[in-house]
C-alpha positions as CSV (number, residue, x, y, z in Angstrom):
1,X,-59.6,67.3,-46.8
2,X,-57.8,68.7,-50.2
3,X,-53.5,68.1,-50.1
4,X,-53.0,71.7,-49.1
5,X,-55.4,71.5,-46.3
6,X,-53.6,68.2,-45.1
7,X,-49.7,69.4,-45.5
8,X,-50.9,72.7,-43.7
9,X,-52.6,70.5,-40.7
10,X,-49.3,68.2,-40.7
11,X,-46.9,70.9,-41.1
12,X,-48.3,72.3,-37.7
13,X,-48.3,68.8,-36.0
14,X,-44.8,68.0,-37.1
15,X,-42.9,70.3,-34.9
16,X,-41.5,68.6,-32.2
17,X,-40.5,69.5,-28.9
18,X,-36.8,68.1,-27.4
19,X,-37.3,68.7,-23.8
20,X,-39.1,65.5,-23.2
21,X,-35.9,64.3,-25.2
22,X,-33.0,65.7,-23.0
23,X,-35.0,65.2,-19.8
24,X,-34.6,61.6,-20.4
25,X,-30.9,61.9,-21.5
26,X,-30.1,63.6,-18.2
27,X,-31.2,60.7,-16.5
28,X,-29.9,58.5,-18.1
29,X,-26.4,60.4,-18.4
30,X,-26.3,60.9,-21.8
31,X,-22.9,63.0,-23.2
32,X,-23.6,66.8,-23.5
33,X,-22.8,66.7,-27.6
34,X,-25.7,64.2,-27.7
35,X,-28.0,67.0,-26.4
36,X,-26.5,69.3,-28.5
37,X,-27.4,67.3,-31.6
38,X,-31.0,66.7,-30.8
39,X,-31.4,70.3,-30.0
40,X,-30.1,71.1,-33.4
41,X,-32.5,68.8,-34.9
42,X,-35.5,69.5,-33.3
43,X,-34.6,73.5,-34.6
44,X,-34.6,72.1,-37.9
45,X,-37.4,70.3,-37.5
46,X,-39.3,73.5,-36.4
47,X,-37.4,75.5,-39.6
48,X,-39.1,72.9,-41.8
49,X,-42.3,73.0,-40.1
50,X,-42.5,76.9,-40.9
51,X,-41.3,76.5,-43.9
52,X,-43.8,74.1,-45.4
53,X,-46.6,76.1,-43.0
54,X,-46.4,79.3,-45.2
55,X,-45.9,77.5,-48.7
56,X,-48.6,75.0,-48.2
57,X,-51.3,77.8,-46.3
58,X,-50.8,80.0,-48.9
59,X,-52.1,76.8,-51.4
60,X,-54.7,76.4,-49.5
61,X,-55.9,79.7,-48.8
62,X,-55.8,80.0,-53.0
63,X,-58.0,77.0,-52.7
64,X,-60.9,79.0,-51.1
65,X,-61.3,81.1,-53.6
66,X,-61.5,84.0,-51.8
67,X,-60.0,86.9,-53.7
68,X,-56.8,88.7,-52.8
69,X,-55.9,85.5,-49.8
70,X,-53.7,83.1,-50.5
71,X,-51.2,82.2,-53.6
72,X,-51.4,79.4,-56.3
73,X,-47.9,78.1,-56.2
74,X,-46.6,75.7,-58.2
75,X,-44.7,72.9,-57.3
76,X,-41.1,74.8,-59.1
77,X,-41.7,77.7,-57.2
78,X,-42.6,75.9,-54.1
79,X,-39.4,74.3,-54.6
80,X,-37.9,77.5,-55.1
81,X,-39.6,79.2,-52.4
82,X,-38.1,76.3,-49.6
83,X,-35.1,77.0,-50.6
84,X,-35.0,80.5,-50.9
85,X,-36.2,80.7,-47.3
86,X,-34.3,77.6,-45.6
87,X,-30.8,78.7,-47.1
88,X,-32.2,82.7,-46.6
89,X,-32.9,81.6,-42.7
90,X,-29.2,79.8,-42.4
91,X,-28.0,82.4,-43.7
92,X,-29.4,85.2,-41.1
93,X,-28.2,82.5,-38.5
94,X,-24.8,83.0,-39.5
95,X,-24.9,86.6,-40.0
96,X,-26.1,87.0,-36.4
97,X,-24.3,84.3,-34.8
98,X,-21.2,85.9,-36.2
99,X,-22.1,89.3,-35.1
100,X,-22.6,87.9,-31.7
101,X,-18.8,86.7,-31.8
């Protein structure tokens, strides 16, 4: 398995699921705001996950070598690019979650 292969594979397997989670804190009557906060994480968790999904599959799709599929990104723009579309998808959030107000 080459890096971009692996960081593809683990980007998929790293997004996590909170209902599991908040089942459990029900029972155990855990406060609403700590449901809240594990909620938000597993979202960001998921952000991430897509995040690093379309950076590192466009690596490895480069990898192949087959023409016109996939992008050789380097590790500034990769930076770049995480940024650009972490802050770019906060961003939206606000937008609509202040159009919904």
């Amino acid at each position: 398995w080459s890096f971009n292969l692996a960081m593809t594979f683990g980007s998929i397997l790293s997004a996590t699921d909170p209902v599991a989670v908040a089942a459990l804190l029900e029972e155990v009557g855990a406060p609403p705001r700590l449901k809240t906060h594990i909620a938000g994480e597993s979202l960001l968790n998921d952000g991430a996950a897509i995040v690093f999904f379309s950076i590192f599959s466009e690596k490895f799709f480069y990898e192949l070598g087959i023409e016109h599929f996939g992008e050789d990104i380097d590790w500034a723009a990769g930076v770049s690019l995480f940024c650009q579309k972490a802050l770019g998808g906060c961003a939206f959030g606000i937008l609509f979650g202040i159009g919904i107000l």
